[in-house]
PABA-550489 format. One record per residue (C-alpha): residue in three letters; x, y, z. Coordinates in nm, 4 decimals, decimal comma. Example, Ala and Ser with C-alpha at 12.3 -4.5 7.8 and 13.67 -1.06 7.14 Angstrom:
<sites>
SITE; ALA; 1,2300; -0,4500; 0,7800
SITE; SER; 1,3670; -0,1060; 0,7140
</sites>
This chain:
<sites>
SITE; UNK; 0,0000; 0,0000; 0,0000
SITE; UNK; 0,0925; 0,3677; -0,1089
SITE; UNK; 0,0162; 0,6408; 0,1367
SITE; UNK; 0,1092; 1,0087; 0,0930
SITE; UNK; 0,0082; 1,3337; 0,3187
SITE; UNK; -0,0705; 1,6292; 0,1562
SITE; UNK; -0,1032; 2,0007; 0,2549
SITE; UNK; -0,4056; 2,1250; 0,1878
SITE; UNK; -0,6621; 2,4724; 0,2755
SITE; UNK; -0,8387; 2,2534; 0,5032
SITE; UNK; -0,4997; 2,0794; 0,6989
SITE; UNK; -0,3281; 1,8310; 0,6129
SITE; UNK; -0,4887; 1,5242; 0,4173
SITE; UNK; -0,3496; 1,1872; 0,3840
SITE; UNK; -0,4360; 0,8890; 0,0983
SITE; UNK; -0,3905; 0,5692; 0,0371
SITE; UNK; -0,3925; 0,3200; -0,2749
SITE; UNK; -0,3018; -0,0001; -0,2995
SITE; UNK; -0,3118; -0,2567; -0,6448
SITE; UNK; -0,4194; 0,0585; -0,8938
SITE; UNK; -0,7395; 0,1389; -0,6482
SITE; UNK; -0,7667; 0,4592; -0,4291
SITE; UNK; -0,8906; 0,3064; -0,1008
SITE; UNK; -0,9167; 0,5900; 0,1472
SITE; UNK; -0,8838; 0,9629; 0,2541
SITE; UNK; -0,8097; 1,1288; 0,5663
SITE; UNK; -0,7999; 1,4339; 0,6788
SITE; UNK; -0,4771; 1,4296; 0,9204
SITE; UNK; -0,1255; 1,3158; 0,8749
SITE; UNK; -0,0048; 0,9708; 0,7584
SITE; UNK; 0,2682; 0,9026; 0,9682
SITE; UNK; 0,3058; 0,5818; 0,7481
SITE; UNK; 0,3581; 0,7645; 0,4563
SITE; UNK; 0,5434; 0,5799; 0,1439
SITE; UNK; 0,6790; 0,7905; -0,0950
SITE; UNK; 0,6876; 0,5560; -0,3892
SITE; UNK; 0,7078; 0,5805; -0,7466
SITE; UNK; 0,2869; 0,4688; -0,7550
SITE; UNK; 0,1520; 0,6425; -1,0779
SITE; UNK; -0,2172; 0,6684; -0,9165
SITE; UNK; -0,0612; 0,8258; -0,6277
SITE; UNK; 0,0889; 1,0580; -0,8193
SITE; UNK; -0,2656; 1,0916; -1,0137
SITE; UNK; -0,4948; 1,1393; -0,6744
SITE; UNK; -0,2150; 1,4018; -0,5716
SITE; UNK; -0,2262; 1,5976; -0,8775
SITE; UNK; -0,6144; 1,5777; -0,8717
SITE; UNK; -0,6553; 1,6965; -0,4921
SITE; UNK; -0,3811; 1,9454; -0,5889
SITE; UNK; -0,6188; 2,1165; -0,8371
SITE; UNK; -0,9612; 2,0485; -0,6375
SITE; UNK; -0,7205; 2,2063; -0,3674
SITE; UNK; -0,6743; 2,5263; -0,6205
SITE; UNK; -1,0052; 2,5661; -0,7849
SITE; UNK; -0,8948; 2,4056; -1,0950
SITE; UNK; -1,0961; 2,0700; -1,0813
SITE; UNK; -1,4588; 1,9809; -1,0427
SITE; UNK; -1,4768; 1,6510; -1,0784
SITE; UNK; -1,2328; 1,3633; -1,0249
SITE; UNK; -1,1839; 1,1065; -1,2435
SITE; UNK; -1,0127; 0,8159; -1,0106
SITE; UNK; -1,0398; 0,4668; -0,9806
SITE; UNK; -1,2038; 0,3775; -0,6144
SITE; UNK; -1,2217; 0,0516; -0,4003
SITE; UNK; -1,5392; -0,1138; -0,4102
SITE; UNK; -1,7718; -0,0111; -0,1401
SITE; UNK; -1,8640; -0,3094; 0,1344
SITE; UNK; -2,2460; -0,3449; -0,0009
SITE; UNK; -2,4790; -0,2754; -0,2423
SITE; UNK; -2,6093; 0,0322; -0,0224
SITE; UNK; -2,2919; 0,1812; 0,0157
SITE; UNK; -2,2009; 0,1269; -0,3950
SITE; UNK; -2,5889; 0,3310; -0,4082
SITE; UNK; -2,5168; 0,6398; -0,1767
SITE; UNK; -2,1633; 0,6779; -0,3263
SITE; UNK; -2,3030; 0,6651; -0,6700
SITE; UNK; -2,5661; 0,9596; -0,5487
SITE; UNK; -2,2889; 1,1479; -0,3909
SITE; UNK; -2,0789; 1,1254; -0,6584
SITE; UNK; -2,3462; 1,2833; -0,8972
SITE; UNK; -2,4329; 1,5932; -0,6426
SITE; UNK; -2,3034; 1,8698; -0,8751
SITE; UNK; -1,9451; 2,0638; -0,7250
SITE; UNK; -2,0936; 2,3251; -0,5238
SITE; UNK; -2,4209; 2,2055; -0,5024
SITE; UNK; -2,5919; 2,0407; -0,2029
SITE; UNK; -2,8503; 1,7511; -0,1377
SITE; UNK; -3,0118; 1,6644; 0,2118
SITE; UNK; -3,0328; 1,3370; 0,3557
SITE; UNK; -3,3894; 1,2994; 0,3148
SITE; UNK; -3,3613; 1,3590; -0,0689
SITE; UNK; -3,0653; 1,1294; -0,0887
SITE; UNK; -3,2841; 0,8987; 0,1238
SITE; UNK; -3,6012; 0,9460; -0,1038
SITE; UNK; -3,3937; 0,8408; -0,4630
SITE; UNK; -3,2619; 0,5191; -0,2580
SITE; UNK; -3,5815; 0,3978; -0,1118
SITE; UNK; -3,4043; 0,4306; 0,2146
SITE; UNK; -3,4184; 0,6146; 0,5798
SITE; UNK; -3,2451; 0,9943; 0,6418
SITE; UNK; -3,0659; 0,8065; 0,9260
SITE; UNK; -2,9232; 0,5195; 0,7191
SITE; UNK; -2,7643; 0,7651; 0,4647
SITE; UNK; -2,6326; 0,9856; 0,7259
SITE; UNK; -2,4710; 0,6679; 0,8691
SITE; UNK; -2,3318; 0,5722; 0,5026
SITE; UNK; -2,1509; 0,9545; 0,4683
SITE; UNK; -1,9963; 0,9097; 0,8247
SITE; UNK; -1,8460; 0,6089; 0,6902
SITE; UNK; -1,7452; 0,7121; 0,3422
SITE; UNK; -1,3821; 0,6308; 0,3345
SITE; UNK; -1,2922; 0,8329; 0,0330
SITE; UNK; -1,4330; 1,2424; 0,1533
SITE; UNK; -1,3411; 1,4815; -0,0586
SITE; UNK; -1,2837; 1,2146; -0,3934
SITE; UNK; -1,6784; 1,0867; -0,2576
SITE; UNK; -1,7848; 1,4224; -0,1945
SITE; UNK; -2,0648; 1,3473; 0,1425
SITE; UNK; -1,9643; 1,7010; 0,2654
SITE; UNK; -2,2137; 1,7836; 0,0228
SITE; UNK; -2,5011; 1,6209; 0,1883
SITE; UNK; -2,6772; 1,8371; 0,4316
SITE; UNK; -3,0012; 1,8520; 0,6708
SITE; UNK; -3,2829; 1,9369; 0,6069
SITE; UNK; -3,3248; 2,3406; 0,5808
SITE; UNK; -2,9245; 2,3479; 0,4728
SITE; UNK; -2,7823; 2,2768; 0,8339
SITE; UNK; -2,4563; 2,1129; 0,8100
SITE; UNK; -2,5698; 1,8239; 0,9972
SITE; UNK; -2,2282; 1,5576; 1,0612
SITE; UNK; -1,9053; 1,5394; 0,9161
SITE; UNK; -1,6366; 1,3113; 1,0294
SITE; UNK; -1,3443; 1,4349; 0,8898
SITE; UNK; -1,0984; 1,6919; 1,0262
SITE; UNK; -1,2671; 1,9613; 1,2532
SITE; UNK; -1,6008; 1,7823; 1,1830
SITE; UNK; -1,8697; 2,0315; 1,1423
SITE; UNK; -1,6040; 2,3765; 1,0509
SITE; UNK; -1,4328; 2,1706; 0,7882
SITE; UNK; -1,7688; 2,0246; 0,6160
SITE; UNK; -1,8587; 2,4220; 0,5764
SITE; UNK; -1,4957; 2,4876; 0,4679
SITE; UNK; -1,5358; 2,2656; 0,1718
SITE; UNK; -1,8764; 2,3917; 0,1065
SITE; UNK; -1,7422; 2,7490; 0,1106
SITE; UNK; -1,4117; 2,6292; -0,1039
SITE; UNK; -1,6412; 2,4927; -0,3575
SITE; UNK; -1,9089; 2,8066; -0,3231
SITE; UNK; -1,6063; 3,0303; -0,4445
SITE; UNK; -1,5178; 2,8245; -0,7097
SITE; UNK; -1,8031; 2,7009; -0,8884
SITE; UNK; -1,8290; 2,6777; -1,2543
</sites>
């Protein structure tokens, strides 16, 4: 497995990929970090790098299966929530048959933020609701905001 740290607006985020898959994202420091020659490594750097700089809207990388058919359906419906655009839970909820509660679960779990954008889910009325990476709640709006400024 590859793991690199980056610096980014919102502190410092972390990756791993392992056998040509990106597998996860954190928001904090990889003290494991490998710097190999791994060409998607290179690839999800570059591509944060310019999501980091307002110069990419979507990514284009290739992800690690999700656990379950649920989770492969609410990263599929995050994945299509527009950059700088927002959905709520309940409408997330609503297109997978499912409960508000069971897709706020699935974005507190998403391994992959940022890449899997859940900080663009939201409650209902546009509260933040949940976010489990970095500062929780301030970083979900700092990505919101990032994305707010740099909208196509």
């Amino acid at each position: 497995m590859t793991t690199k740290t980056l610096d980014s607006p919102f502190g410092p985020v972390s990756f791993a990929v392992e056998d040509g898959l990106l597998f996860r994202v954190r928001f904090q420091v990889d003290t494991n970090s490998t710097e190999n020659d791994d060409p998607l490594a290179e690839e999800v750097a570059s591509q944060l790098e310019a999501y980091f700089t307002g110069r990419l809207f979507n990514f284009d990388l290739p992800l690690a299966p999700p656990h379950s058919e649920f989770q492969a359906g609410i990263r599929q419906c995050m994945i299509d929530i527009p950059f700088g655009e927002m959905r709520t839970y309940g409408e997330l909820a609503k297109d997978l048959g499912s409960a508000s509660q069971a897709v706020g679960q699935a974005c507190g779990a998403n391994p992959i933020p940022i890449i899997v954008p859940c900080h663009r889910v939201v409650a209902a009325g546009g509260k933040l609701g949940g976010f489990s990476g970095g500062d929780g709640a301030p970083t979900k709006r700092k990505l919101l905001n990032h994305e707010a400024v740099y909208a196509p």
